[in-house]
C-alpha positions in Angstrom: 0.0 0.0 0.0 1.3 3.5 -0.9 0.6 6.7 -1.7 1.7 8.0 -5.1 2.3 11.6 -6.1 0.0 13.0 -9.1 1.1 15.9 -11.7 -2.6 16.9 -11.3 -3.8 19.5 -8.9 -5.5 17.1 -7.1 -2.8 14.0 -5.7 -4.2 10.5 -6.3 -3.3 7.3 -4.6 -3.5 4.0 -5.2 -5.4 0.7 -2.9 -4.3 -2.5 -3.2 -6.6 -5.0 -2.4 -5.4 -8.5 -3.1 -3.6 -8.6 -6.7 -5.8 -5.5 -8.1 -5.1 -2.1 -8.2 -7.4 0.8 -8.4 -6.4 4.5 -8.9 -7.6 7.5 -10.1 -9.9 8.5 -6.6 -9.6 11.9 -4.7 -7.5 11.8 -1.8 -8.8 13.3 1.0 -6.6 13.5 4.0 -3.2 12.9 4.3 -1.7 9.6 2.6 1.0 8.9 5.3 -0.2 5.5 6.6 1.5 2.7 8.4 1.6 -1.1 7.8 -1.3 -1.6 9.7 -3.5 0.7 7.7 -5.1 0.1 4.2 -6.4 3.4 2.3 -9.5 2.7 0.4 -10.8 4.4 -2.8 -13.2 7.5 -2.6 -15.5 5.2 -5.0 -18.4 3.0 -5.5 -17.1 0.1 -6.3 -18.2 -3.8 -5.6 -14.4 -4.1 -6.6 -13.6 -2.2 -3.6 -15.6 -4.8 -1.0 -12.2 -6.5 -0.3 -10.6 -4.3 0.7 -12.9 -3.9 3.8 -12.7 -8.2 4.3 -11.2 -9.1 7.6 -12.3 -7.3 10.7 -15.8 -9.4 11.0 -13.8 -12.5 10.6 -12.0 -11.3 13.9 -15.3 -10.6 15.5 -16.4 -13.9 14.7 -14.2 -15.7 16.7 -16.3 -14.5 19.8 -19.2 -16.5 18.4 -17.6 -19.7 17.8 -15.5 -20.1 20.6 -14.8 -23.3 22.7 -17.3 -21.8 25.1 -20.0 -22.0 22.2 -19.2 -25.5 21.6 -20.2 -26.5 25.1 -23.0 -25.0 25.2 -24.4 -25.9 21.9 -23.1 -29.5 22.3 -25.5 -29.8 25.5 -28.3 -28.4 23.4 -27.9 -31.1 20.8 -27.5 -33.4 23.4 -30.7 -32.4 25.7 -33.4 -31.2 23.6 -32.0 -31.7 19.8 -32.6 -29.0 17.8 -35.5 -27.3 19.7 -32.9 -24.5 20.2 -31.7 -23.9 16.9 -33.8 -20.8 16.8 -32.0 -19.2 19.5 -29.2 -19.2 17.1 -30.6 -17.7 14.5 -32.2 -15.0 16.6 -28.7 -14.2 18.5 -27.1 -14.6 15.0 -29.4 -11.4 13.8 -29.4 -9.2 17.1 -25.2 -9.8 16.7 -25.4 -8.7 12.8 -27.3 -5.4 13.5 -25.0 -4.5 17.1 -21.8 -5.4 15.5 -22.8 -3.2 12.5 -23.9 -0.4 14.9 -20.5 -0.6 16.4 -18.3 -0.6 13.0 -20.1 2.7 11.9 -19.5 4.6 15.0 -15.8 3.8 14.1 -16.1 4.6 10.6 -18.0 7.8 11.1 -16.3 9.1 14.2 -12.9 7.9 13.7 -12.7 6.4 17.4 -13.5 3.4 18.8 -16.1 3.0 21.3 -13.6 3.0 24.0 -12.8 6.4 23.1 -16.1 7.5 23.7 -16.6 6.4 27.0 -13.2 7.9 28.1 -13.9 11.2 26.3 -18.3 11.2 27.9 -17.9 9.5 31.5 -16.3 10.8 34.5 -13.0 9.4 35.5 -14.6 6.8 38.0 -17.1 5.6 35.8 -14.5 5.1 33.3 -11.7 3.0 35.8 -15.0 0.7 36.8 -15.6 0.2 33.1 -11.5 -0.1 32.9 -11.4 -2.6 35.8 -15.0 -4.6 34.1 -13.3 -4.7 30.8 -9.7 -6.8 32.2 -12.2 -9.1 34.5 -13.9 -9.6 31.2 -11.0 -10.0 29.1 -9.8 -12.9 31.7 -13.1 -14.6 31.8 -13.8 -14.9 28.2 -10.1 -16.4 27.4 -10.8 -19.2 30.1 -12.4 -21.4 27.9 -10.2 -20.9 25.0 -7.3 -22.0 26.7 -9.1 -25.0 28.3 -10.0 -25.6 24.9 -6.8 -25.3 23.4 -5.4 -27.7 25.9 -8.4 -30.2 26.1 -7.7 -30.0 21.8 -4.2 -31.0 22.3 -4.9 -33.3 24.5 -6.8 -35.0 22.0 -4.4 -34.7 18.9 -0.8 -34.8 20.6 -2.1 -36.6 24.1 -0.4 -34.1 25.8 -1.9 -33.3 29.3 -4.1 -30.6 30.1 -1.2 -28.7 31.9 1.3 -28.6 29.8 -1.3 -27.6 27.2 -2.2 -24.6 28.6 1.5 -23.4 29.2 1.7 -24.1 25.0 -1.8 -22.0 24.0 -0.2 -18.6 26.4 3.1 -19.1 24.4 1.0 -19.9 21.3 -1.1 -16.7 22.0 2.0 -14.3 22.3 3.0 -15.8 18.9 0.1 -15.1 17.0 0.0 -11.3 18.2 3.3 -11.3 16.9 1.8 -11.7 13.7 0.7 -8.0 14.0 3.9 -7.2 13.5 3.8 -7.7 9.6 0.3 -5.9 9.1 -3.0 -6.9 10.5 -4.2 -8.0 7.2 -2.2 -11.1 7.4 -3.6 -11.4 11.1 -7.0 -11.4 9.6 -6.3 -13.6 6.8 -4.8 -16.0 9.4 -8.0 -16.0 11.4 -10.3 -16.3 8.6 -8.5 -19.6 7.4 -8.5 -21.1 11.1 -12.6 -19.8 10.8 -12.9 -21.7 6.7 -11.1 -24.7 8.9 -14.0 -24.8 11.9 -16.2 -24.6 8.8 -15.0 -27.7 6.7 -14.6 -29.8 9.8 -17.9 -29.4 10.7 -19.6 -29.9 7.8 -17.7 -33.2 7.4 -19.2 -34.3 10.4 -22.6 -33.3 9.3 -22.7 -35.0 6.3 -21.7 -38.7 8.4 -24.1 -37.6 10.9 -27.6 -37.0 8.8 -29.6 -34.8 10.9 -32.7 -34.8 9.5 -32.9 -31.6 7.5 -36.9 -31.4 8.4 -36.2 -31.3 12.5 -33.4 -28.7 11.9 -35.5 -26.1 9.9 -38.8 -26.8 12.7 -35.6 -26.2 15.0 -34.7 -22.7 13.2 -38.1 -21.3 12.9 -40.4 -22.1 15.5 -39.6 -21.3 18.6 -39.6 -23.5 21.5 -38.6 -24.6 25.2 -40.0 -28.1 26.1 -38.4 -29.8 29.3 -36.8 -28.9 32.5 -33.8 -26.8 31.8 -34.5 -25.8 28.4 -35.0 -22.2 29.7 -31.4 -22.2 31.4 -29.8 -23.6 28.5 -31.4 -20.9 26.3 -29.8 -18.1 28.2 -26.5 -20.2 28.3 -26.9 -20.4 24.6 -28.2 -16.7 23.6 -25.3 -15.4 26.4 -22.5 -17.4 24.5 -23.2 -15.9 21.0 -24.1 -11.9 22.3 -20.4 -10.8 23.3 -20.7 -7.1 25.0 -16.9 -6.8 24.2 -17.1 -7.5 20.5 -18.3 -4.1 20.3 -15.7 -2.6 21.5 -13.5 -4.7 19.4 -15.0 -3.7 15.7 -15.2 -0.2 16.5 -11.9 -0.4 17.1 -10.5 -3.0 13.7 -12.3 -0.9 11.4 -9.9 1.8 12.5 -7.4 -0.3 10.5 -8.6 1.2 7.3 -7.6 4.7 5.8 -11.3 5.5 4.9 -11.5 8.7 3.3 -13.7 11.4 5.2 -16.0 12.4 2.2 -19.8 11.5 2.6 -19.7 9.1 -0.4 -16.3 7.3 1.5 -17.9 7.0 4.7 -21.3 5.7 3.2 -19.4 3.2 1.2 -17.3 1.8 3.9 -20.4 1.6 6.1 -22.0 -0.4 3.6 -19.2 -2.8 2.9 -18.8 -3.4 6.6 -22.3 -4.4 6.7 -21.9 -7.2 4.1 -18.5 -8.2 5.4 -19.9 -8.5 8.7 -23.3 -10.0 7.6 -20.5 -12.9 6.0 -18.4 -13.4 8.9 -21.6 -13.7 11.1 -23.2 -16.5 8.9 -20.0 -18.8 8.7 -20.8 -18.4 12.9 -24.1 -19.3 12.4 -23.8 -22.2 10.0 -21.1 -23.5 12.4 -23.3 -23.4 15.7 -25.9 -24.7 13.5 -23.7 -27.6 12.7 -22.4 -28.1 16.2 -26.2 -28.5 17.5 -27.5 -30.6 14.6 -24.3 -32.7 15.0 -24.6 -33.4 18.8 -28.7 -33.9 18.7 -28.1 -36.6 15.5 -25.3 -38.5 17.8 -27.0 -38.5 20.8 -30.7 -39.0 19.3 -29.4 -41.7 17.4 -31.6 -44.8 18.1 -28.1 -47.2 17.8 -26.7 -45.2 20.4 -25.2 -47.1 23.3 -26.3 -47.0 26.8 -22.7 -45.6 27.9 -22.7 -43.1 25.6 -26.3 -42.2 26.7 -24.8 -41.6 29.8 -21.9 -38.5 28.3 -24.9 -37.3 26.4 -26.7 -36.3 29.3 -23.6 -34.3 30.8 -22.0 -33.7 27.8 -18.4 -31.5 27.6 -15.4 -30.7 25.0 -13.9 -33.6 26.7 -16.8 -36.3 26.4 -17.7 -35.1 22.8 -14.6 -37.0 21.5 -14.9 -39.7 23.1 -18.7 -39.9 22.3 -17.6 -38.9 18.6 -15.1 -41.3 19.0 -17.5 -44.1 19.6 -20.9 -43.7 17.3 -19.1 -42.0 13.7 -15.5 -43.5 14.2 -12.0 -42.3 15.3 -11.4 -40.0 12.7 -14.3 -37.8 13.8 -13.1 -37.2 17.4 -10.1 -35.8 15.4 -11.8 -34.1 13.1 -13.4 -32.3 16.3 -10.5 -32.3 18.3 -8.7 -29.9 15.1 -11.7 -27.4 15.0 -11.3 -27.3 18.4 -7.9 -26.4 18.1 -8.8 -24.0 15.3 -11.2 -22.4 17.3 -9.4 -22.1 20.7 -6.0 -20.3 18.6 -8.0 -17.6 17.3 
């Protein structure tokens, strides 16, 4: 990414974005921009879409964590898919917050941390301050647990002495930022595609049937004890309070001009990137659920593995993989897990 100089009154710069080019746009502000930061054309453009691909890929994450997992393998395993439509009602509530939060970045300039520093008092702000790092901590817990329980499963090595590897894994990935947060995002969004495939490998071995799923999605239900607790678990996992904080800060990342057409564009594109990112999450929850209900609803199933169904964890979902669709699903888990727990 660079700026070039123009022998026209008006200096022009260039925005790469992938192996295009595109030139010729107005520049608005200053062109001096760092590795981290990508300038984007003063143009309409579906050309220009990629160039805005990445930071709802990072947001993501927070809906398919290890923590999801658990929670939507329970739901599988206790009431099928009668909570499928939790999902998809989290899943639309997420798209229309996380797009509130990128376009108070892109049309302020500052992320939503910002704000609160610059409108609360200085107490209110070190609660928030002090919320935020308890937060921070909390939500990480099960990623390393499921880092390690995912090693565990691949490499056999013990819970421990996985958890000492995913803190020294975690300092390495941030080192990635290093060389640009673009390869960062790229990064993610493979170990995201990778959730993805894994998934919908054991979906196809595991034949949910595709009637009960969409019942699931679209009528909304809580039959049984529990189902109401679970529901909250479920709609609590996939609505993360910090994500907003997050993308109103990664759209920073981009140079967006400060013209009314610029800011309307990159408010759009955010929208549709995000609106993608958000319904890889979905189909992977999805998937999860409709994977754990067809397991342990199977009529074959034994009586031990009724047992792990009824208290099911990361843990037990291997070995219960492990048992009903063959060894090479538990691994099949055991990398998305993985997958899921780096990013």
């Amino acid at each position: 990414m660079s700026a070039i100089g123009s022998t026209s009154a008006q200096p022009q710069f260039i925005a790469s974005t992938g192996n295009r080019s595109y030139s010729n746009a107005p520049l608005i502000e200053n062109s001096d921009t760092d590795a981290n930061q990508i300038v984007v054309p003063d143009k309409k453009s579906w050309k220009n879409l990629f160039a805005y691909m990445g930071p709802g890929f990072l947001v993501s994450i927070a809906y398919i964590d290890p923590g999801n997992f658990e929670t939507d393998l329970q739901s599988g395993a206790k009431y099928k898919y009668g909570l499928l439509w939790i999902i998809l009602v989290a899943s639309c509530a997420a798209l229309i917050i996380q797009s509130l939060a990128a376009n108070l970045g892109v049309v302020t300039g500052k992320h939503l941390a910002e704000h609160c520093r610059k409108e609360y008092p200085r107490i209110p702000n070190f609660i928030l301050w002090v919320l935020a790092e308890i937060a921070i901590v909390a939500c990480d817990i099960p990623e390393v647990i499921g880092t390690a329980f995912a090693l565990n499963m691949l490499f056999k090595i013990p819970i421990w002495c996985g958890v000492l590897l995913t803190g020294f894994s975690t300092l390495v990935l941030l080192a990635l930022q290093q060389y640009g947060v673009r390869k960062l995002e790229f990064f993610i969004a493979f170990l995201v595609f990778t959730i993805a495939a894994c998934f919908f490998v054991e979906l196809g071995y595991a034949k949910p049937d595709p009637k009960e799923v969409l019942h699931g999605l679209f009528v909304p239900q809580l039959k049984g004890s529990g189902a109401t607790g679970l529901a909250i678990s479920l709609l609590g996992a996939m609505v993360m309070p910090h994500n907003l904080f997050l993308h109103s800060a990664l759209v920073l990342s981009r140079k967006i001009p400060r013209s009314v057409g610029g800011i309307k564009e990159a408010c759009r594109f955010y929208m549709i990137e995000s609106a993608f990112a958000l319904m890889f999450a979905f189909i992977i929850n999805v998937s999860v659920i409709s994977v754990s209900g067809a397991v342990c609803g199977s009529p074959n199933i034994n009586a031990e593995d009724q047992k792990s169904c009824q208290d099911l964890d990361l843990n037990k979902a291997s070995f219960l993989l492990r048992n009903v669709l063959g060894s090479w699903s538990s691994k099949l888990f055991a990398i998305a897990l993985l997958a899921s727990g780096l990013s």
